[in-house]
C-alpha positions, 0 to 999 in steps of 0.5 A, spaced: 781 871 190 777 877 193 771 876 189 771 868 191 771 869 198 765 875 197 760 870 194 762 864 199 760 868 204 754 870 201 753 864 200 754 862 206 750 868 209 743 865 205 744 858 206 744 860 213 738 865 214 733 859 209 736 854 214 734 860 220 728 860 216 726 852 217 727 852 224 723 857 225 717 854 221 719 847 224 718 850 232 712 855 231 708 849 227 710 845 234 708 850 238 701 851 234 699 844 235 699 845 242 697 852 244 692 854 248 686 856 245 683 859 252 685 865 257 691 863 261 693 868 266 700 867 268 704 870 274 704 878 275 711 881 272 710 888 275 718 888 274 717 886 267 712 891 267 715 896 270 721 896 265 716 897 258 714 903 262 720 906 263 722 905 256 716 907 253 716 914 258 722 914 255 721 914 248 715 920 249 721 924 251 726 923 246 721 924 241 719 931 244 726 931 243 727 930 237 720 935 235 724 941 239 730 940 233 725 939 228 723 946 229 716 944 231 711 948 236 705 946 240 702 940 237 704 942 230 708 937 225 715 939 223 716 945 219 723 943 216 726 949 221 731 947 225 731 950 233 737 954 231 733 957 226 727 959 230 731 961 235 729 968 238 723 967 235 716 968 240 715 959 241 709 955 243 712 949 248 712 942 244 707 938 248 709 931 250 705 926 245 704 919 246 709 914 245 706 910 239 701 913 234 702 920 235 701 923 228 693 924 228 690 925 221 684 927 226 678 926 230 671 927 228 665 926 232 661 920 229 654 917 232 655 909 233 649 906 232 645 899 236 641 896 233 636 891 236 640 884 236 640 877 238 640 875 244 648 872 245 650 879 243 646 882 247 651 885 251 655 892 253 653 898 250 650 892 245 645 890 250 639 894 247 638 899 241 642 906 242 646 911 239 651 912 243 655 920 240 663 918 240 669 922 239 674 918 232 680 918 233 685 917 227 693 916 226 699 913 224 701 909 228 709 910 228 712 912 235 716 918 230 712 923 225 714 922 218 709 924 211 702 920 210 706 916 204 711 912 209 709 905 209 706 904 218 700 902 221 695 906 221 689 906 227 682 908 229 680 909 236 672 910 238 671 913 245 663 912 246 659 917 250 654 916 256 655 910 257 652 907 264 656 903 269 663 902 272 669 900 269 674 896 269 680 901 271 680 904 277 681 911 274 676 911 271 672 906 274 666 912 273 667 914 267 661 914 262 664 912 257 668 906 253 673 906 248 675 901 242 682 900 239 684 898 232 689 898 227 689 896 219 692 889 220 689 882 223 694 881 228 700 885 231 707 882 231 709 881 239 708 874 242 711 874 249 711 880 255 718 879 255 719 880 248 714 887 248 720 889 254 726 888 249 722 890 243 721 897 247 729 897 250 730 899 241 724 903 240 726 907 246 733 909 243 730 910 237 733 903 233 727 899 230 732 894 227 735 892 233 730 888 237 729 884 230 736 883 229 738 881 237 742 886 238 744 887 230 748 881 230 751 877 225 748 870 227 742 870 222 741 864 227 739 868 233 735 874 227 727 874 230 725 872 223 717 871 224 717 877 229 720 881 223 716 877 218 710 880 221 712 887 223 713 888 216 706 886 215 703 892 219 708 897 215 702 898 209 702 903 204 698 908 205 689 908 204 686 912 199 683 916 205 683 913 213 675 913 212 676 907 206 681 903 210 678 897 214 681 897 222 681 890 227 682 890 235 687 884 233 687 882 240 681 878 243 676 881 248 670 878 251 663 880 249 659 877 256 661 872 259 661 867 255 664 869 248 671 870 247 671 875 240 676 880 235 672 886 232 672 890 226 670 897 223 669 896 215 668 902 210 661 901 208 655 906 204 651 910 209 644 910 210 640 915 206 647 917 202 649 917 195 656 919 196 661 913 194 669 913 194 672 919 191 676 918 185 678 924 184 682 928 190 685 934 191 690 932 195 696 930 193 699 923 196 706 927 196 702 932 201 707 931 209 698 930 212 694 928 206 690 923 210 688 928 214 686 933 208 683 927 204 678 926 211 677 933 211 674 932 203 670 927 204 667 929 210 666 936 206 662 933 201 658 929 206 658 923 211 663 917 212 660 910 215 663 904 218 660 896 219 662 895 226 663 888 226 665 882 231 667 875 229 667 870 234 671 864 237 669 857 235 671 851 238 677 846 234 678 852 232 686 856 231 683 862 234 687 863 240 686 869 245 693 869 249 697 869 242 695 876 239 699 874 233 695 869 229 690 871 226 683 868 227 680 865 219 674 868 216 672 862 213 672 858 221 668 864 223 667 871 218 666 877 222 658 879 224 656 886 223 652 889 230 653 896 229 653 902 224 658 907 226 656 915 221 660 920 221 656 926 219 659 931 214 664 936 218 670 940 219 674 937 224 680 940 223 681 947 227 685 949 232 680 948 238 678 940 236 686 938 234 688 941 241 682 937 245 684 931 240 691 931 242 689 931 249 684 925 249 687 918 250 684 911 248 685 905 252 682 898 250 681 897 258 676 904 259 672 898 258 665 896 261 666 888 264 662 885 259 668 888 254 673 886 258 680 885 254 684 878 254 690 875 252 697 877 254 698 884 249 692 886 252 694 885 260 701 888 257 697 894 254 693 895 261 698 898 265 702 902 260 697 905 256 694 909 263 701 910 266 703 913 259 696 917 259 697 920 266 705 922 264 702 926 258 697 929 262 701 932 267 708 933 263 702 938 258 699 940 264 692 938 261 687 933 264 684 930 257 683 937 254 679 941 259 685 945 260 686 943 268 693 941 271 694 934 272 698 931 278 699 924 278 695 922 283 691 916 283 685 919 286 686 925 280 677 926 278 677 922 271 673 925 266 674 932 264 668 936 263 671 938 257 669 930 254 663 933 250 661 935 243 662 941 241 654 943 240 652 941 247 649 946 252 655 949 256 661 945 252 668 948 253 671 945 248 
């Protein structure tokens, strides 16, 4: 009898999670063939806003937390020690790091490259031949550190240098610089502000589930099933090595006035260069950071390029900007290269560099207009991204690694004199 009631209710458990399933597909189908395809700027949320803040501050904090009972100094990762374990020993404080991508495999200096293009693209840091020096930034992208073999997201960030004109946020309205962010997936899994709130309220008590499954409730019919069908899709094994993986903005930007775009950095061959993918690797995959000691091989042996490219939005075409869920097809428009981003052969990971690296932060807004961020996830992301920058900042008592206090002041100077490389006249990184 037992046993017969335990397969009903599986049964019954199935049947309503495939019926969820087909409503879900029913209502996206409806709301696909009459979405927006253009920028729609609704009413500013600042209550909304404010509340994804709160909780992506808390999130640093637990975090933190967390790294103390780990063990952890500094900017270290986990040594399998716990605090009681270490007590009475000599410690290094445990920095507050960012809320989501905090495990970094490193950043490297790099040359992004401008070559003489059309004139619709014509644009920005695009606008005339140029190499820009540039500060990459690579990562996992989970809000808890955890071995290179876990499944996650993985980034890159690029910080270009001497880049002339204003910016679109105040703070760094004089900055002579101009960031791009990506990730190793075409799309993300948030659709609506209010949705990213609720999905942070979870994160920020350290429950990933929860969001997904409304409160872990037992009514499959409330279960978030496409957000958790496309968060699953960002959780990949891991690359080879972060320089042969492709990264995507997945959101929507402008490129001038006139072009709504999605950008792409892809592993290519460099110039001048016979180095091709190393298939025999030192490093373990089993090693806690092997994406970090596989970089630092590569990078030993000689240099690593990316294809910057850009793909543009078409008319008639399902390439929303608002909706950064969905993912703009290649066979409507396939991505365009408009610049080269080399990484010359280096070493990257000393103490110095690693602590200027966990000091800079990458925001899709530090932006000039012509680049300008569109769609919902990235108006959610202007605020956030600089509150949690400046809260890092001031609760490290550093100022994008120059070593200076930082308070939070709105009229605290943004840029660090330490923003150079590490050859420059007078750098002190």
């Amino acid at each position: 009898m037992i046993s017969k009631l335990v397969k009903l209710s599986i049964c019954s458990l199935l049947a309503a999670v495939v019926i969820s399933i087909l409503f879900g597909t029913i209502k996206e189908y409806r709301y696909r063939s009459s979405m927006p395809m253009r920028e729609v700027v609704g009413p500013a949320k600042d209550a909304v806003m404010a509340g994804a803040v709160a909780m992506a501050l808390k999130m640093i904090n637990n975090t933190r937390d967390g790294l103390i009972g780990d063990g952890v100094q500094g900017s270290d990762y986990p040594t399998g020690k716990t605090g009681e374990e270490l007590a009475g020993k000599p410690t290094e404080p445990v920095v507050y790091r960012r809320d989501v991508h905090i495990k970094s495999h490193g950043c490297v200096q790099a040359d992004f490259i401008v070559p003489a293009l059309a004139g619709d693209f014509r644009r920005g840091v695009f606008s005339e031949p140029k190499t820009f020096a540039a500060w990459v930034r690579f990562s996992n992208g989970d809000y808890e550190l955890h071995p290179d073999s876990d499944r996650d997201a993985r980034g890159m960030a690029v910080k270009l240098l001497g880049v002339e004109g204003r910016k679109i946020l105040d703070l760094n309205e004089e900055a002579r610089t101009q960031d791009f962010v990506m990730m190793n997936s075409e799309n993300y899994f948030i659709r609506e502000l209010n949705d990213y709130v609720e999905l942070t309220k979870y994160l920020a008590v350290g429950d990933n589930f929860g969001y997904f499954l409304n409160g872990r409730s037992w009514n499959p019919f409330s279960w978030r099933w496409r957000e958790l069908l496309l968060v699953a899709g960002t959780k990949k094994p891991p690359p080879e090595s972060p320089l042969l993986e492709q990264y995507f903005s997945a959101s929507a930007y402008k490129l001038g006035p006139e072009k709504n775009i999605k950008f792409s950095a892809r592993p290519a061959q460099c110039p001048d260069s016979s180095a091709t993918k190393n298939s025999r690797w030192a490093s373990s995959r089993s090693n806690y950071s092997f994406l970090r000691e596989r970089m630092a091989e590569q990078l030993a042996a000689g240099p690593a390029c990316f294809d910057f490219m850009v793909q543009v939005q078409q008319p008639g075409k399902q390439m929303p900007v608002e909706d950064a869920t969905v993912v703009w097809s290649q066979s409507d428009t396939p991505f365009q290269k408009i610049a080269t981003i080399q990484i010359p052969a280096q070493d990257f990971d000393t103490e110095a560099q690693n602590e200027f690296c966990e000091n800079l932060s990458y925001n899709p807004w530090h932006s000039l207009p012509d680049h300008r961020p569109i769609g919902v996830f990235n108006r959610v992301r202007k605020a956030l991204y600089s509150e949690v920058a400046k809260y890092r900042w001031s609760a490290n008592q550093r100022q994008k690694g120059d070593g200076k206090p930082l308070t939070l002041d709105s009229n605290q100077p943004p840029e660090p004199t330490g923003m150079c490389l590490p050859d420059s006249p007078g750098c002190e990184l």
